[in-house]
C-alpha positions in Angstrom: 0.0 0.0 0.0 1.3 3.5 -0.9 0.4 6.0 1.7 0.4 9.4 1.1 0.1 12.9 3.2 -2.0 15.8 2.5 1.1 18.7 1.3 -0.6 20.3 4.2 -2.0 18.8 7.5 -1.6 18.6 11.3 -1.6 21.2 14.0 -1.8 25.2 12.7 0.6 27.3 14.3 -1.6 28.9 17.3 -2.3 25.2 18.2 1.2 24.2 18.1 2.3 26.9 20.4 -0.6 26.4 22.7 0.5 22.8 22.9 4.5 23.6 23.1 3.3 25.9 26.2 1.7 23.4 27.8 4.3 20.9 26.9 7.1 23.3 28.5 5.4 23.7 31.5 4.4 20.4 32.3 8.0 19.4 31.9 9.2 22.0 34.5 7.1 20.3 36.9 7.5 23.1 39.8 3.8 24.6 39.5 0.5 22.8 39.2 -1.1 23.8 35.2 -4.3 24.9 34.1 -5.5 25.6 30.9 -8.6 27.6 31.0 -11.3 25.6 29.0 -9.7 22.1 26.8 -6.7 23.3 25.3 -7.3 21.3 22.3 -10.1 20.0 20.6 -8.6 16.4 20.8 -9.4 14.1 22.9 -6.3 12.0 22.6 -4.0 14.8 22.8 -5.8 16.3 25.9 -5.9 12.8 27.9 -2.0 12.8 27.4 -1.7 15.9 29.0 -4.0 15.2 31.7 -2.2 12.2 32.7 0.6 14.6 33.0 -0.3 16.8 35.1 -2.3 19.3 33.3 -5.9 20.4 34.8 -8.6 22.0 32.6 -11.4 24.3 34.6 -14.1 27.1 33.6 -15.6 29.9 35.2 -17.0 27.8 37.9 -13.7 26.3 38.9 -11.3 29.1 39.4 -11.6 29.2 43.2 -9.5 25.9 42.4 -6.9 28.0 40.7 -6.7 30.4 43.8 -6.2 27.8 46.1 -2.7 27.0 44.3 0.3 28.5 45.0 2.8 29.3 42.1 -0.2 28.1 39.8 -0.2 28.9 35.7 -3.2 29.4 34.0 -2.9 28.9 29.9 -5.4 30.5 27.9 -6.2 28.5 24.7 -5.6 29.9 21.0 -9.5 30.4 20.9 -8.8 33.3 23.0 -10.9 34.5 26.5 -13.4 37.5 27.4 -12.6 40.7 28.8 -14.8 39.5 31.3 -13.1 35.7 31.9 -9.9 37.6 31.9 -10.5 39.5 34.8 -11.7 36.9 36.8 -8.3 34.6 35.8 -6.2 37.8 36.8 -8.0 38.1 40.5 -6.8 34.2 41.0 -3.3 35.6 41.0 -2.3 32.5 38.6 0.6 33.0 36.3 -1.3 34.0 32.9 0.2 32.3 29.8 -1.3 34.0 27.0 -1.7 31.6 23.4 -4.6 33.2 22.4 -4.1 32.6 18.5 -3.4 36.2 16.8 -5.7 36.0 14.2 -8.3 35.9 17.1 -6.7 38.5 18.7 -7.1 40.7 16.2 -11.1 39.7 15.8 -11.3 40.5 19.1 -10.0 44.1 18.4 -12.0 44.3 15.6 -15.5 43.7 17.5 -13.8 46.1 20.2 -13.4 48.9 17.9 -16.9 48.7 15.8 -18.7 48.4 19.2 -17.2 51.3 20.4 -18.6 53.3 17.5 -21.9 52.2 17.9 -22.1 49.0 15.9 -24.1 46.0 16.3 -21.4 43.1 15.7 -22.9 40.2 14.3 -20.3 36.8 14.6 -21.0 34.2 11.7 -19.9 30.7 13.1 -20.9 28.3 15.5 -22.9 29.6 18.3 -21.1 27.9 21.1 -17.6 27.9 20.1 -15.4 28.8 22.6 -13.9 31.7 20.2 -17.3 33.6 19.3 -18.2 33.5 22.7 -15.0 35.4 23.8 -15.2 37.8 21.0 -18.9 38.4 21.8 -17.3 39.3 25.8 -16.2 42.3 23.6 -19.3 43.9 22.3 -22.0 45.6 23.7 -25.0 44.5 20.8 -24.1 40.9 19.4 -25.9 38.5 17.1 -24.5 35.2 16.7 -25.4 33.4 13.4 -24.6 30.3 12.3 -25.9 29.9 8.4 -27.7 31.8 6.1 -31.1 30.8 7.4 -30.3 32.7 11.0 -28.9 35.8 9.1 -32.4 35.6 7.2 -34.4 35.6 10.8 -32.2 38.0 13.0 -33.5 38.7 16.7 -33.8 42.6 15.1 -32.1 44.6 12.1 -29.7 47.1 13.2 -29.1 50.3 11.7 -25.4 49.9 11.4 -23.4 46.6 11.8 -20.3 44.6 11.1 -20.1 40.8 10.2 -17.1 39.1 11.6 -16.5 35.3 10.4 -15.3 33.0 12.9 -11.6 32.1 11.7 -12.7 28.3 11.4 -16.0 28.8 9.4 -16.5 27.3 5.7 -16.0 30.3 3.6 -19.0 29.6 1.1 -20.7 29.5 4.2 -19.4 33.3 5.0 -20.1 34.3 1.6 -24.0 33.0 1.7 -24.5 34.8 5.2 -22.6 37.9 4.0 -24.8 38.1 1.0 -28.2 37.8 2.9 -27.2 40.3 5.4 -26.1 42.7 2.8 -29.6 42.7 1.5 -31.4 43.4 4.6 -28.7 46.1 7.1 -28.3 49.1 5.3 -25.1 49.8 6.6 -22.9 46.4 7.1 -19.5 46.1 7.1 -17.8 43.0 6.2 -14.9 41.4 8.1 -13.6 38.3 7.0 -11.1 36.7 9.2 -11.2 32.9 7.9 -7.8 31.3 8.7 -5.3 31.1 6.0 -4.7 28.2 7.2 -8.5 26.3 7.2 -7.9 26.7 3.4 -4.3 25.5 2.9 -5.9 22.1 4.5 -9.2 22.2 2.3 -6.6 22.7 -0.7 -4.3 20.4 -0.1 -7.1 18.2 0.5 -8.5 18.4 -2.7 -5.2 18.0 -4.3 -4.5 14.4 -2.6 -8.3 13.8 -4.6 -6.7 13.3 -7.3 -4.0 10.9 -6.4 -5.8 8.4 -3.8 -8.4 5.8 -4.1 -9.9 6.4 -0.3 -8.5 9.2 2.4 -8.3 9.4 6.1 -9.5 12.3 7.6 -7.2 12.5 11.4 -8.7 15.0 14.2 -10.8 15.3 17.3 -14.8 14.6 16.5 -15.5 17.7 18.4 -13.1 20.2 16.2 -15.0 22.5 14.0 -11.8 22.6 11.2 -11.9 18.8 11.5 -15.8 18.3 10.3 -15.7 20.6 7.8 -12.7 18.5 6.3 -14.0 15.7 6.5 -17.6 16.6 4.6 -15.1 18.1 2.2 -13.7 14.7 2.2 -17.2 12.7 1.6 -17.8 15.1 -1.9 -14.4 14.3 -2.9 -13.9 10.8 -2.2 -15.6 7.5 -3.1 -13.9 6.3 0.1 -13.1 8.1 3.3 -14.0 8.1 7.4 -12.9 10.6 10.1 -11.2 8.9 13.0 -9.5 10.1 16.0 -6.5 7.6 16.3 -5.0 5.3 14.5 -7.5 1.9 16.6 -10.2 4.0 14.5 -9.2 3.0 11.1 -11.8 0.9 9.0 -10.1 -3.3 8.6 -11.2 -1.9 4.6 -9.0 1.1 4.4 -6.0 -1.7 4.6 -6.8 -2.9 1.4 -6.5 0.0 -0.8 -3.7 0.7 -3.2 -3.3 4.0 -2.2 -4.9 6.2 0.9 -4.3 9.4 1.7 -4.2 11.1 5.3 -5.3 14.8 6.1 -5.8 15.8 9.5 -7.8 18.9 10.9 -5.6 21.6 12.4 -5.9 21.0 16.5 -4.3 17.3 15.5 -0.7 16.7 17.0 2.5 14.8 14.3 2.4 12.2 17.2 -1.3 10.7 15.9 -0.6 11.3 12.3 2.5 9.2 12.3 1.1 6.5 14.4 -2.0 5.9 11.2 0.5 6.5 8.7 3.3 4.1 10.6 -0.2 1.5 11.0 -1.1 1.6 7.4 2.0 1.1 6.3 2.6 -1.9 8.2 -0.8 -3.0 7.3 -1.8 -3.3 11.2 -5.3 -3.6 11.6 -5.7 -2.8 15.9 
């Protein structure tokens, strides 16, 4: 069997430095670690880190955090709240920052229109952790999720801005972007879709061409991941998303050729191990 990689695949770089945080930390060993909310959305990667030491808590758990002397607190690359912020800062934790930049500058973004009086409406899904911190930021918000939700908005603001989640499908963004520019007067359009959601969708559609079945790699729960794999399922006779390499299908062994793409909160370690199992033509 010839297996081949997707050109581009595997963590993005706010992820990777997230993790290497994390990773540095937990290696010190002379303070206890938080990460405020899971730091990845992978399960396998998180349970590794857990077993290391690391501790994930919420709002609700930060009297935990006080309670620790010399404690670190990581915020994830999906960034925090003004609000959330605060609250870590009175714990007196050590605050490691990885708040991914692109999200940063969202954050800024709904800061500054809200400030001049604009309604910021955030296109992605309602309850990921990044929308809800940027929302932390404004004082009118609208979450929508797809075009039908743009088409039924709570109310229609004089004056708004649209600002795309960085992990959202960008025909997606165009079809909300499009309904709402037919019904505010005054919208402004940010679009702040990763560079990086792309390069993965690309590359994915490139390794169309040369396989017979792929393997999309990430976490079930990671937005970048789904939308890969349903990518995946138009492109391909033959695919499945699984988490590790115990997931893969006894089928997938007997293809001539099967590619591998993996979402972008998806650690080297778990790519090698399905590529390394494939290869070998273990079926766990």
């Amino acid at each position: 069997m010839e297996v081949i990689r997707a050109a581009v695949l595997g963590c993005c770089a706010g992820v990777q430095s997230a993790l290497q945080k994390a990773e540095s930390l937990l290696e010190k060993g002379d303070s206890s670690v938080f990460s405020f909310g899971p730091l990845i959305h992978n399960d396998n990667a998180l349970n590794d880190l857990y077993s290391r030491g690391l501790v994930c808590v919420n709002e609700a758990d930060l009297h935990q955090v006080s309670q620790v002397k010399n404690a670190s607190v990581i915020i994830r690359a999906h960034g925090i709240s003004p609000g959330q912020r605060e609250k870590l800062v009175a714990t007196g934790a050590k605050i490691v920052d990885c708040t991914c930049p692109r999200v940063l500058l969202s954050q800024n973004k709904a800061a500054e229109f809200a400030e001049k009086g604009y309604t910021v409406i955030l296109a992605g899904e309602k309850n990921h952790g990044e929308l809800t911190g940027i929302a932390g930021f404004c004082r009118s918000v609208i979450l929508v999720e797809n075009s039908r939700d743009a088409e039924n908005l709570p109310f229609v603001p004089e004056k708004a801005v649209l600002i795309s989640q960085t992990t959202i499908a960008r025909e997606e963004f165009r079809r909300i972007s499009e309904t709402l520019s037919g019904i505010i007067p005054h919208l402004e359009v940010c679009n702040m879709i990763c560079p990086a959601t792309k390069e993965r969708q690309d590359a994915l559609r490139a390794l169309s061409e040369l396989c017979d079945a792929v393997i999309v790699v990430g976490g079930k729960n990671s937005a970048n991941t789904k939308r890969l794999f349903l990518s995946a399922q138009k492109l391909f006779r033959f695919s499945v998303c699984i988490e590790n390499s115990s997931e893969i299908p006894r089928e997938f062994y007997g293809f001539n050729t099967v590619g591998i793409a993996a979402g972008a909160s998806t650690p080297e370690k778990i790519i090698f191990e399905v590529e390394n199992n494939l290869k070998k033509g273990i079926n766990v």
